[in-house]
PDBQT receptor file of N, H, CA, C and O in Angstrom, charges set to zero:
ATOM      1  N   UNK A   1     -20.352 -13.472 -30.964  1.00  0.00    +0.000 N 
ATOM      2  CA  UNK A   1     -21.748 -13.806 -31.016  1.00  0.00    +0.000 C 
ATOM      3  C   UNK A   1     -22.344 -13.162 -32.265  1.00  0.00    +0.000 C 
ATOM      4  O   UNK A   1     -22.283 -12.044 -32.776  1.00  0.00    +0.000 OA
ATOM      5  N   UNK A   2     -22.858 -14.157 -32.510  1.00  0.00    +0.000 N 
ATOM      6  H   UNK A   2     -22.907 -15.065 -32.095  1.00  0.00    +0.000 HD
ATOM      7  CA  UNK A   2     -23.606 -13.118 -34.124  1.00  0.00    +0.000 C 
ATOM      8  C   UNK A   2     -25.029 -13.075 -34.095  1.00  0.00    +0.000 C 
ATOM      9  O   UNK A   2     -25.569 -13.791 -33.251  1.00  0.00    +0.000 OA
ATOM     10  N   UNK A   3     -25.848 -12.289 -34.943  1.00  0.00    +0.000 N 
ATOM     11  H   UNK A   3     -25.410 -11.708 -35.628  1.00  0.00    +0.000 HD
ATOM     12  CA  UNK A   3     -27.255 -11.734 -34.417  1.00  0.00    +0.000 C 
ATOM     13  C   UNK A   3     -28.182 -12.965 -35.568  1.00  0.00    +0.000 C 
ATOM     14  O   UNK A   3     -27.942 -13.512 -36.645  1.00  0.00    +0.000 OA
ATOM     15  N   UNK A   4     -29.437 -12.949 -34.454  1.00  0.00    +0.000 N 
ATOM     16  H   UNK A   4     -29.631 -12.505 -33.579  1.00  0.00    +0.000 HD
ATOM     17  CA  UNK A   4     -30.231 -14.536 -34.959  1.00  0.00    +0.000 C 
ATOM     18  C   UNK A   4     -31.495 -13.631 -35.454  1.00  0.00    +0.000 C 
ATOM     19  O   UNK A   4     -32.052 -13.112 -34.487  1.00  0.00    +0.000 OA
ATOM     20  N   UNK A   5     -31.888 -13.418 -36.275  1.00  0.00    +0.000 N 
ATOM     21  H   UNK A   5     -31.436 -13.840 -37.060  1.00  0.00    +0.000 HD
ATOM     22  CA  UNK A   5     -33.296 -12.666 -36.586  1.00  0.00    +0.000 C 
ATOM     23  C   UNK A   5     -34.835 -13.406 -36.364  1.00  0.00    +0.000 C 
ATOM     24  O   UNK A   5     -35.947 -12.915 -36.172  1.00  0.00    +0.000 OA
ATOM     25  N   UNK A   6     -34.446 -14.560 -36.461  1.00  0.00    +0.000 N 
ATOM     26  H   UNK A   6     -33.543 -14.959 -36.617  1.00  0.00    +0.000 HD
ATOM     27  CA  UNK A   6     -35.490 -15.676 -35.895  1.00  0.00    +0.000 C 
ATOM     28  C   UNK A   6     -35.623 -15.764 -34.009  1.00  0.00    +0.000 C 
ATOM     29  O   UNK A   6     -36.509 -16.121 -33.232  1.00  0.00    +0.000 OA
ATOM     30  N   UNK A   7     -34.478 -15.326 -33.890  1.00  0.00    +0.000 N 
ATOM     31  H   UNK A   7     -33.758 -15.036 -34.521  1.00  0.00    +0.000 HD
ATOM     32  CA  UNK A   7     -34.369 -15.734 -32.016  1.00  0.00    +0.000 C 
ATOM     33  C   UNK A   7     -35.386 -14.121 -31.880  1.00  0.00    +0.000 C 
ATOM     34  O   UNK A   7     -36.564 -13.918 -31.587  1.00  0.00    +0.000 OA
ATOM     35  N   UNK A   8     -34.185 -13.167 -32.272  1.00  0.00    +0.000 N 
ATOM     36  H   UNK A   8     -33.228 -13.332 -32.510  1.00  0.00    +0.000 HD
ATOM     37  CA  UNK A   8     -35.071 -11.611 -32.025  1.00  0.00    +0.000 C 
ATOM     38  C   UNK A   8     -36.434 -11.277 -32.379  1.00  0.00    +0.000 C 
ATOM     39  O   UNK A   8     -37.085 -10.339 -31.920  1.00  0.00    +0.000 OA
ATOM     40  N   UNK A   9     -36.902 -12.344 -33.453  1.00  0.00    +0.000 N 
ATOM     41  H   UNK A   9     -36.374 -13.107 -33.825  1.00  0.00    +0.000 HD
ATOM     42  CA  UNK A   9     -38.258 -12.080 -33.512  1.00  0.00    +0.000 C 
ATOM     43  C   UNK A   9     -39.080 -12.588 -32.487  1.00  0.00    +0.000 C 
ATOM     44  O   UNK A   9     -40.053 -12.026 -31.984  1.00  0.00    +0.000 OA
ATOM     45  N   UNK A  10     -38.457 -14.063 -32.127  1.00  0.00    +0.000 N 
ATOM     46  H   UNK A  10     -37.666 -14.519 -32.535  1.00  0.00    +0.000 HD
ATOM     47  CA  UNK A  10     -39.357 -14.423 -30.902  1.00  0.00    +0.000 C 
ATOM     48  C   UNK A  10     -39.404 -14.168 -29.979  1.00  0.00    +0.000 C 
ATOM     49  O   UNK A  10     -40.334 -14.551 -29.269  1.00  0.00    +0.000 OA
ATOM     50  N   UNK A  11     -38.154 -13.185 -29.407  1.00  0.00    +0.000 N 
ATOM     51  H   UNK A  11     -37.399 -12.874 -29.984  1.00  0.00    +0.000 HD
ATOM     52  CA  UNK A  11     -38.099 -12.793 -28.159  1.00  0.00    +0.000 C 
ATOM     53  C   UNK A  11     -39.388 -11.555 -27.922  1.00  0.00    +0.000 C 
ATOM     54  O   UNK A  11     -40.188 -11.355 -27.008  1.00  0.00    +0.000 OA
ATOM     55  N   UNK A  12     -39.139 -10.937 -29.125  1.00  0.00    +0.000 N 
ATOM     56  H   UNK A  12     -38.489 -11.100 -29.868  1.00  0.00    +0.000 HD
ATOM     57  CA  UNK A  12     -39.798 -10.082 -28.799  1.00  0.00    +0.000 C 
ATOM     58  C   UNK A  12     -41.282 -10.159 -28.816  1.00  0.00    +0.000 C 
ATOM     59  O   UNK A  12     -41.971  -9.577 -27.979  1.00  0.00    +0.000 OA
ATOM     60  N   UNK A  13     -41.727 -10.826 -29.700  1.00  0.00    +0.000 N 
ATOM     61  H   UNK A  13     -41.167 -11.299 -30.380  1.00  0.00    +0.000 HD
ATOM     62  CA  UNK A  13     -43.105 -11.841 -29.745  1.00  0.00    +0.000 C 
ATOM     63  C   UNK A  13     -43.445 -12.176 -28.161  1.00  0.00    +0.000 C 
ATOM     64  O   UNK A  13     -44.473 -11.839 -27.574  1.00  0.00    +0.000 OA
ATOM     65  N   UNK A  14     -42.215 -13.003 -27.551  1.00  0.00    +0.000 N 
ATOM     66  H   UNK A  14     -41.380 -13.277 -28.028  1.00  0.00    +0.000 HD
ATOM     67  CA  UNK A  14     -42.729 -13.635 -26.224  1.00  0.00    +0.000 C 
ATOM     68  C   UNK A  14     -43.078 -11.991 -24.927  1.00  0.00    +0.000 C 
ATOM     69  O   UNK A  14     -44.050 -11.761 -24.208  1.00  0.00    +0.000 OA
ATOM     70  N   UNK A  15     -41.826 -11.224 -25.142  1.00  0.00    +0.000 N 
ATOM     71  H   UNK A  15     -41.036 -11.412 -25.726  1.00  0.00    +0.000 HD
ATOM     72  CA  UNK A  15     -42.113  -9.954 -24.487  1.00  0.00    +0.000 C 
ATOM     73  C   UNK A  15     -43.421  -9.206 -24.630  1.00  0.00    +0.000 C 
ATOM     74  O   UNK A  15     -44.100  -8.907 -23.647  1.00  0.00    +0.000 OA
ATOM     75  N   UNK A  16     -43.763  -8.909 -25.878  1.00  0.00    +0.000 N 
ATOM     76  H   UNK A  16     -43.212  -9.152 -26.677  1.00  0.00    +0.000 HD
ATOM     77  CA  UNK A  16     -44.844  -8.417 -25.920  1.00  0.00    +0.000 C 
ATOM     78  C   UNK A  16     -46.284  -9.031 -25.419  1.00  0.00    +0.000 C 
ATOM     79  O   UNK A  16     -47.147  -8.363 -24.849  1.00  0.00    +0.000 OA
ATOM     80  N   UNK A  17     -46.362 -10.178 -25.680  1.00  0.00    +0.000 N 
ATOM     81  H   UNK A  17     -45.661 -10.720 -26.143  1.00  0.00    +0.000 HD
ATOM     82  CA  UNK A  17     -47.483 -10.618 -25.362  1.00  0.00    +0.000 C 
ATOM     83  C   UNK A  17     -47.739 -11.002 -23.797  1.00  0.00    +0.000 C 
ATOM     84  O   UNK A  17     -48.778 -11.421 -23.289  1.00  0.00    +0.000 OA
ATOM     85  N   UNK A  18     -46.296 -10.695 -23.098  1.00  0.00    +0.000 N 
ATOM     86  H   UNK A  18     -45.451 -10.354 -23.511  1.00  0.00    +0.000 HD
ATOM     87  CA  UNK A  18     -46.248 -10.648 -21.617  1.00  0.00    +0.000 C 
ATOM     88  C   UNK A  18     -46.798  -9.056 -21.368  1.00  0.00    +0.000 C 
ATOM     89  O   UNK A  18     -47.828  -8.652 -20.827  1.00  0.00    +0.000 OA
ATOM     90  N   UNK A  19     -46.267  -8.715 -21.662  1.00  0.00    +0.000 N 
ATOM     91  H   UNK A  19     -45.431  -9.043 -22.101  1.00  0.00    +0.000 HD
ATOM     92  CA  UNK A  19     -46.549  -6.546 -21.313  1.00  0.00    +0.000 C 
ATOM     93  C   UNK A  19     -48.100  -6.712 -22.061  1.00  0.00    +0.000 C 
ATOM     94  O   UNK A  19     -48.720  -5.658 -21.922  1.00  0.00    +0.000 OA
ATOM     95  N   UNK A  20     -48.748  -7.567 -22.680  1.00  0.00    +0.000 N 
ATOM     96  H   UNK A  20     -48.244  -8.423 -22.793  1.00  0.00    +0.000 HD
ATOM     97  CA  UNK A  20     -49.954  -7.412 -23.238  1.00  0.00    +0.000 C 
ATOM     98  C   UNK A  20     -50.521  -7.953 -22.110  1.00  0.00    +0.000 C 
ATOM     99  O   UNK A  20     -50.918  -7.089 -21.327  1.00  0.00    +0.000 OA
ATOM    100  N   UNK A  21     -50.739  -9.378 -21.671  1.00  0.00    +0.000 N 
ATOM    101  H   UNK A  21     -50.417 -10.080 -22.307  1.00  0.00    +0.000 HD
ATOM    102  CA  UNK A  21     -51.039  -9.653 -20.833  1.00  0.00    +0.000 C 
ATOM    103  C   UNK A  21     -51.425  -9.232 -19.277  1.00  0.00    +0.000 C 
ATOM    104  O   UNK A  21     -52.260  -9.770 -18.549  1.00  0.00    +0.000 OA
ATOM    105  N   UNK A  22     -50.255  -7.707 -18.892  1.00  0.00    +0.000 N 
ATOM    106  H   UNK A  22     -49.577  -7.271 -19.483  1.00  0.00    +0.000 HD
ATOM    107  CA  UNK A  22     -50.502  -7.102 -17.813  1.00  0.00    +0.000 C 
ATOM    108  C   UNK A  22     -50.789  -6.061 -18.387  1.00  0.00    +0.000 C 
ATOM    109  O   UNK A  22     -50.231  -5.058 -17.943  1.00  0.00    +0.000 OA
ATOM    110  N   UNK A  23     -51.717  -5.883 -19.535  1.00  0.00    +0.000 N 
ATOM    111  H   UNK A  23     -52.170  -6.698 -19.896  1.00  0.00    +0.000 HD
ATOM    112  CA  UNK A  23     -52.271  -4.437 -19.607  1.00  0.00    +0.000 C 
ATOM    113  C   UNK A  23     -51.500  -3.378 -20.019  1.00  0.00    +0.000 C 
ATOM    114  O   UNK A  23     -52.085  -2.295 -20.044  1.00  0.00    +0.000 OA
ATOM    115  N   UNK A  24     -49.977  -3.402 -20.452  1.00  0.00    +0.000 N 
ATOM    116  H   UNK A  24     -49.502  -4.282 -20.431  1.00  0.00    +0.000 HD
ATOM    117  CA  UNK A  24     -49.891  -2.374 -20.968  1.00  0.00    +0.000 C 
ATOM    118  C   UNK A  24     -49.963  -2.335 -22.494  1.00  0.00    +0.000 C 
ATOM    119  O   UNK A  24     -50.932  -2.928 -22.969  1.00  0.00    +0.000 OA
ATOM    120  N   UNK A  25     -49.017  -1.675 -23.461  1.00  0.00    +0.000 N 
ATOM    121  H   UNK A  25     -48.230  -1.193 -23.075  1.00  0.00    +0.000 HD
ATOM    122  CA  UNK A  25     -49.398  -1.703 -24.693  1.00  0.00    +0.000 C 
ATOM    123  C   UNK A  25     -48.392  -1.357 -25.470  1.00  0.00    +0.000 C 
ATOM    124  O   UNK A  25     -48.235  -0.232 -25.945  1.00  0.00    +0.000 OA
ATOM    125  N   UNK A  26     -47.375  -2.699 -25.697  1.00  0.00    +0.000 N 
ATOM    126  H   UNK A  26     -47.502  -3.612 -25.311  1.00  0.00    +0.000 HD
ATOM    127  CA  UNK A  26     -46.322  -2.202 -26.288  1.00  0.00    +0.000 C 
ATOM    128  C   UNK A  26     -46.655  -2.216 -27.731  1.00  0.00    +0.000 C 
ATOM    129  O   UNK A  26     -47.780  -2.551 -28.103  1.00  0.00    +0.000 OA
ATOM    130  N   UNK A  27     -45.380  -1.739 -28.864  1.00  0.00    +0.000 N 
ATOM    131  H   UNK A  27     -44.466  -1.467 -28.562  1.00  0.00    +0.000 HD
ATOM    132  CA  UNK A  27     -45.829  -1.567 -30.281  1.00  0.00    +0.000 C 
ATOM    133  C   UNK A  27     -44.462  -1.940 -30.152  1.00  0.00    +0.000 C 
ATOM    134  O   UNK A  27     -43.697  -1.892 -29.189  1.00  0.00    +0.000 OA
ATOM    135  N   UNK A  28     -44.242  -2.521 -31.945  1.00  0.00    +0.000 N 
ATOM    136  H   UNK A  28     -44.863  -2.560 -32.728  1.00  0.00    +0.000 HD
ATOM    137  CA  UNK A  28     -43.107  -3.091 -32.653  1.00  0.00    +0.000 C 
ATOM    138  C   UNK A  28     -42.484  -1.787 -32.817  1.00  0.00    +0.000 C 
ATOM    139  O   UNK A  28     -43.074  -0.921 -33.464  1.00  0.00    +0.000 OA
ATOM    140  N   UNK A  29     -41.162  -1.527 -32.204  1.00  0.00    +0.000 N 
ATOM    141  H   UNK A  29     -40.683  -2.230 -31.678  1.00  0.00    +0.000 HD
ATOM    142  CA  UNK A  29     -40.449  -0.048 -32.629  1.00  0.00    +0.000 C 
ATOM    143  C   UNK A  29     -38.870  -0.629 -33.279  1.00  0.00    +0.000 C 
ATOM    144  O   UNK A  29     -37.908   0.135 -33.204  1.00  0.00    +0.000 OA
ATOM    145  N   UNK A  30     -38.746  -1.666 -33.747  1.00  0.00    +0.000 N 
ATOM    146  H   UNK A  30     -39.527  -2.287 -33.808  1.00  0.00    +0.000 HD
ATOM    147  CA  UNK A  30     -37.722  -1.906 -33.839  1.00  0.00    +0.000 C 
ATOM    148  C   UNK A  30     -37.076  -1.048 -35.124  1.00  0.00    +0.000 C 
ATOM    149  O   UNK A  30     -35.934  -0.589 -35.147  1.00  0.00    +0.000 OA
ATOM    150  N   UNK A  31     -37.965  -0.952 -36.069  1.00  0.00    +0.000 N 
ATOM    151  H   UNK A  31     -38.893  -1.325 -36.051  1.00  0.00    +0.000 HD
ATOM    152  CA  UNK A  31     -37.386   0.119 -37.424  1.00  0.00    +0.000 C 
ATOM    153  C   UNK A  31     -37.273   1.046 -37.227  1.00  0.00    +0.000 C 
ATOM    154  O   UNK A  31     -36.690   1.629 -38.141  1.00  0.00    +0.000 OA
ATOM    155  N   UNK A  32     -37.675   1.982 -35.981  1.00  0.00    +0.000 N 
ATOM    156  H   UNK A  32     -38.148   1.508 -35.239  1.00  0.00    +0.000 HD
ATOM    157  CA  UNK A  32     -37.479   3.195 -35.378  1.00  0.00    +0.000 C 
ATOM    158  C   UNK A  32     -35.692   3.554 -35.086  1.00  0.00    +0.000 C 
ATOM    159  O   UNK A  32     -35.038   4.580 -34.897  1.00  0.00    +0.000 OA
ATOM    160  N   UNK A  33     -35.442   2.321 -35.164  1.00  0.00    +0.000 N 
ATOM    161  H   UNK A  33     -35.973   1.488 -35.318  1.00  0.00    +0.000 HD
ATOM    162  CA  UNK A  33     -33.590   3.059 -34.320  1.00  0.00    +0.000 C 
ATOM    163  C   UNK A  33     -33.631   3.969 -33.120  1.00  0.00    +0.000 C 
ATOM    164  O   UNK A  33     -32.980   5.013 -33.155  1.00  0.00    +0.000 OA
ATOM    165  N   UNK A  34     -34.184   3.725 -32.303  1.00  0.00    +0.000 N 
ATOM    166  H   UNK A  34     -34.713   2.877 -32.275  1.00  0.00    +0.000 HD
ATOM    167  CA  UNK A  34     -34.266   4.890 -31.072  1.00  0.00    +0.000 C 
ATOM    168  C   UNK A  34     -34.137   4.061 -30.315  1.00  0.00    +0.000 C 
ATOM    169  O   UNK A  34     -35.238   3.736 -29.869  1.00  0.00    +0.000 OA
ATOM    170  N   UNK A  35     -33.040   3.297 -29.746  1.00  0.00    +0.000 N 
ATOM    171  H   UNK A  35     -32.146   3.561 -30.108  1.00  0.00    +0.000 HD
ATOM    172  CA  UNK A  35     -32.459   2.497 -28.879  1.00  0.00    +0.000 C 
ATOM    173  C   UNK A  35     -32.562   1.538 -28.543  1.00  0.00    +0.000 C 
ATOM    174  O   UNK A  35     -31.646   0.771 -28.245  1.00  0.00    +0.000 OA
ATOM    175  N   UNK A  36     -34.320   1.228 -28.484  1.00  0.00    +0.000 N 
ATOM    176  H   UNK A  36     -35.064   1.850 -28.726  1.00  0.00    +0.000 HD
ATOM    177  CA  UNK A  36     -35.153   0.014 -27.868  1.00  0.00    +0.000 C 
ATOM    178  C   UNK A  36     -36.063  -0.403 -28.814  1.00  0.00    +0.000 C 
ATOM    179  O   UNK A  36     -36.540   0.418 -29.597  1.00  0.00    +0.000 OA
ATOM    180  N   UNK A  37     -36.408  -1.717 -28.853  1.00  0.00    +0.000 N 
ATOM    181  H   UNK A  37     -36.020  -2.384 -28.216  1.00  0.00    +0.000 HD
ATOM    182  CA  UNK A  37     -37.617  -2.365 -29.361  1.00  0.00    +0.000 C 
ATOM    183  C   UNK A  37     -38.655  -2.684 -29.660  1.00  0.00    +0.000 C 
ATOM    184  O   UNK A  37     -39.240  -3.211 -30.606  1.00  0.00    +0.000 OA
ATOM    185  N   UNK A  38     -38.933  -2.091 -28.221  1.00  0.00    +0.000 N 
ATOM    186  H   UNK A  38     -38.458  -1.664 -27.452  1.00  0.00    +0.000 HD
ATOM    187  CA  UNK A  38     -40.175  -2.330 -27.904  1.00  0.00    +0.000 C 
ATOM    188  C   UNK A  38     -41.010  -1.193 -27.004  1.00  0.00    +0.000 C 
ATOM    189  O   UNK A  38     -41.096  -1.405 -25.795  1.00  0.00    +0.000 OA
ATOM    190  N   UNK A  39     -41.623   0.001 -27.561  1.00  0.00    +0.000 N 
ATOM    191  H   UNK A  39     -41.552   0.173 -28.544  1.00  0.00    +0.000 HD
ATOM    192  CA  UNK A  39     -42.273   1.110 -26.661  1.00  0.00    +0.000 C 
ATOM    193  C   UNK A  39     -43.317   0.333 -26.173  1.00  0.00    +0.000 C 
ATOM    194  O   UNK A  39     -44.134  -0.200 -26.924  1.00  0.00    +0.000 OA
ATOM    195  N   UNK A  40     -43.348   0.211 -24.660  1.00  0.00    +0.000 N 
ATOM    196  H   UNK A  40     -42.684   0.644 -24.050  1.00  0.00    +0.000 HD
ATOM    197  CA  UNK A  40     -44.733  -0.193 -23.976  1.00  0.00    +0.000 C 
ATOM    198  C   UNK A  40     -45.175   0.973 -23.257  1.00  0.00    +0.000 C 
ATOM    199  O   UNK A  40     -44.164   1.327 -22.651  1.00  0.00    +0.000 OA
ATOM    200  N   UNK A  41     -45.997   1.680 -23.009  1.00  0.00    +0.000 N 
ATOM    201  H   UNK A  41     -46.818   1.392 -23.502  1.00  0.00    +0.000 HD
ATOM    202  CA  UNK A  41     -46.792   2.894 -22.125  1.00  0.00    +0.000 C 
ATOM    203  C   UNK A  41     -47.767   2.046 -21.200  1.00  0.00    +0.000 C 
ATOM    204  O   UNK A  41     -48.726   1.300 -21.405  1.00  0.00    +0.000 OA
ATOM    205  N   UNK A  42     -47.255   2.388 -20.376  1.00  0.00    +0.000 N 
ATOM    206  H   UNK A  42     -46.477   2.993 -20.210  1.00  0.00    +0.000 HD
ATOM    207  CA  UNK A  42     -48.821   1.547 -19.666  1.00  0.00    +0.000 C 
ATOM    208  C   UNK A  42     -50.228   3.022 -19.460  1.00  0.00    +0.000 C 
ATOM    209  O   UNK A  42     -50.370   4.244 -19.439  1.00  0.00    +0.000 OA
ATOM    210  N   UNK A  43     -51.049   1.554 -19.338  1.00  0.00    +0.000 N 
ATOM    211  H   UNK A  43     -50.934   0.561 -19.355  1.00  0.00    +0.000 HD
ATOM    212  CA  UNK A  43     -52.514   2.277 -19.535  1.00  0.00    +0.000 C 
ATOM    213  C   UNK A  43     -52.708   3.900 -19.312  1.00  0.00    +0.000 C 
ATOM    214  O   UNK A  43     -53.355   4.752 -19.922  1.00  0.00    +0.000 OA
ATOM    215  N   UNK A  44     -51.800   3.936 -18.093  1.00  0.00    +0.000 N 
ATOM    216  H   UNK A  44     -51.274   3.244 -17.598  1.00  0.00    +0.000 HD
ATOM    217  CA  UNK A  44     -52.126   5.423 -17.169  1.00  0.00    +0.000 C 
ATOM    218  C   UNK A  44     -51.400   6.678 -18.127  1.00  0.00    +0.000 C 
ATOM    219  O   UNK A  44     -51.725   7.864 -18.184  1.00  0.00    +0.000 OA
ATOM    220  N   UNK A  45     -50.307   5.957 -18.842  1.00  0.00    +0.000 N 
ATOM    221  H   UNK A  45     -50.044   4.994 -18.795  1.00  0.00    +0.000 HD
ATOM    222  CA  UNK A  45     -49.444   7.045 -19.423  1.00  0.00    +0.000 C 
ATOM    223  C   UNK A  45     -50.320   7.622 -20.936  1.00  0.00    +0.000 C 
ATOM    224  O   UNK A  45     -50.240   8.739 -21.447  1.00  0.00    +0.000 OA
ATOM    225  N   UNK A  46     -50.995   6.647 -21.314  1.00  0.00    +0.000 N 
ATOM    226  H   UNK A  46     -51.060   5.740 -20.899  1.00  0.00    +0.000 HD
ATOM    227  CA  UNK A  46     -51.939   7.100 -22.415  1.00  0.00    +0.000 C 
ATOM    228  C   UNK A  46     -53.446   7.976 -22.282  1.00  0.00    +0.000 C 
ATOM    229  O   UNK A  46     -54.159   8.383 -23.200  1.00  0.00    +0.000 OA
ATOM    230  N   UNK A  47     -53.685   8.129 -20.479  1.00  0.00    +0.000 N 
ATOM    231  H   UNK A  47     -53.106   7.799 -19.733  1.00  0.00    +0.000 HD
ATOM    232  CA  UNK A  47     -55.033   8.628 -20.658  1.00  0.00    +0.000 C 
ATOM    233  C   UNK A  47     -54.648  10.226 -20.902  1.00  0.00    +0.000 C 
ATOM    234  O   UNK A  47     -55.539  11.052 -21.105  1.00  0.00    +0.000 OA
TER     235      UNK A  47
């Protein structure tokens, strides 16, 4: 399987704007290298 940079952008496009949708608040972490993609905190973890 080889890696699609167009698929990974949209996936993550479609993810985020789902975790946006229920209020939490993810950010683009993908240039981070720290395992995952996508940091979402929800509301409670930021007050």
């Amino acid at each position: 399987m080889s890696r699609d940079d167009e698929v990974e952008a949209l996936a993550m496009q479609v993810y985020m704007e789902f975790e946006t949708s229920d209020s939490w608040l993810p950010t683009d972490g993908s240039a981070n290298n720290e395992g995952y993609d996508i940091p979402s905190p929800s509301p409670q973890e930021l007050k």
